[in-house]
C-alpha positions, 0 to 999 in steps of 0.5 A: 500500500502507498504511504499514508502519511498527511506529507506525503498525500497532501504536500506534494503539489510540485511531485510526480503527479501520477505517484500522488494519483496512486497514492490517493487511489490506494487509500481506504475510503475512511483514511480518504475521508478523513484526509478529505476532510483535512484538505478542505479545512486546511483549504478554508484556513489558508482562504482566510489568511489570504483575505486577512493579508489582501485586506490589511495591504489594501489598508496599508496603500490606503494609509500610504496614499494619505500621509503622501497627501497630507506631507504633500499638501504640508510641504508646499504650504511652508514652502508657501508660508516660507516664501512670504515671510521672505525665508527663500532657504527655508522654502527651498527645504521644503520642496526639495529633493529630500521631501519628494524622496520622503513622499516616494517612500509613504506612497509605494513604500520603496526607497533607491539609492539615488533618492538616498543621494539626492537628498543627502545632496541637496542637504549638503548644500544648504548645510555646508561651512559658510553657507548661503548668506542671510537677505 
């Protein structure tokens, strides 16, 4: 008789599928139940877990999307708020390359080197010795 254990039965989804049909063909009709029974409950637990995991990344893109809007819509208002009370540097800060890395990090949740590098550079020339002159 082919082996009866669940491994071999159930977990042979890349096997020889002629070896697994046999397998399933040799088992009494109360361990073919009862192995049944486990598959299709097995079935519904994973069925669960994927909806659980499809609804908690469909919670997180939802959250993504709003903090990218709310940093957003904040940046260009202190740059705007910057810009009147005539503090051009500091307005330039918040519409600059390190920002938009922060937005492209919050909305698809992936950060590049070269986003990395483009703010450590536009940080670097607003933070070197001697700076740029106060209007």
């Amino acid at each position: 008789m082919a082996e009866q254990s669940g491994d071999g039965l159930l977990g042979d989804r890349g096997g020889d599928v002629a070896a697994t049909m046999t397998a399933w063909a040799d088992l009494p009709a109360a361990h073919l139940k009862v192995a049944l029974d486990f598959w299709s409950d097995q079935l519904k637990l994973d069925d669960g877990h994927r909806a659980v995991r499809e609804k908690n990344q469909n919670r997180l893109n939802v959250m993504g999307m709003i903090s990218g809007i709310v940093l957003s819509v904040a940046s260009i208002g202190s740059a705007i708020g910057f810009g009147i009370v005539h503090d051009y540097w500091m307005a330039g800060i918040m519409v600059s390359p390190s920002v938009f890395a922060t937005l492209k990090l919050f909305v698809t949740r992936k950060s590049d080197r070269a986003d990395v590098r483009a703010a450590g550079a536009a940080l670097g020339a607003i933070t070197q010795p001697g700076g740029p002159q106060p209007l």
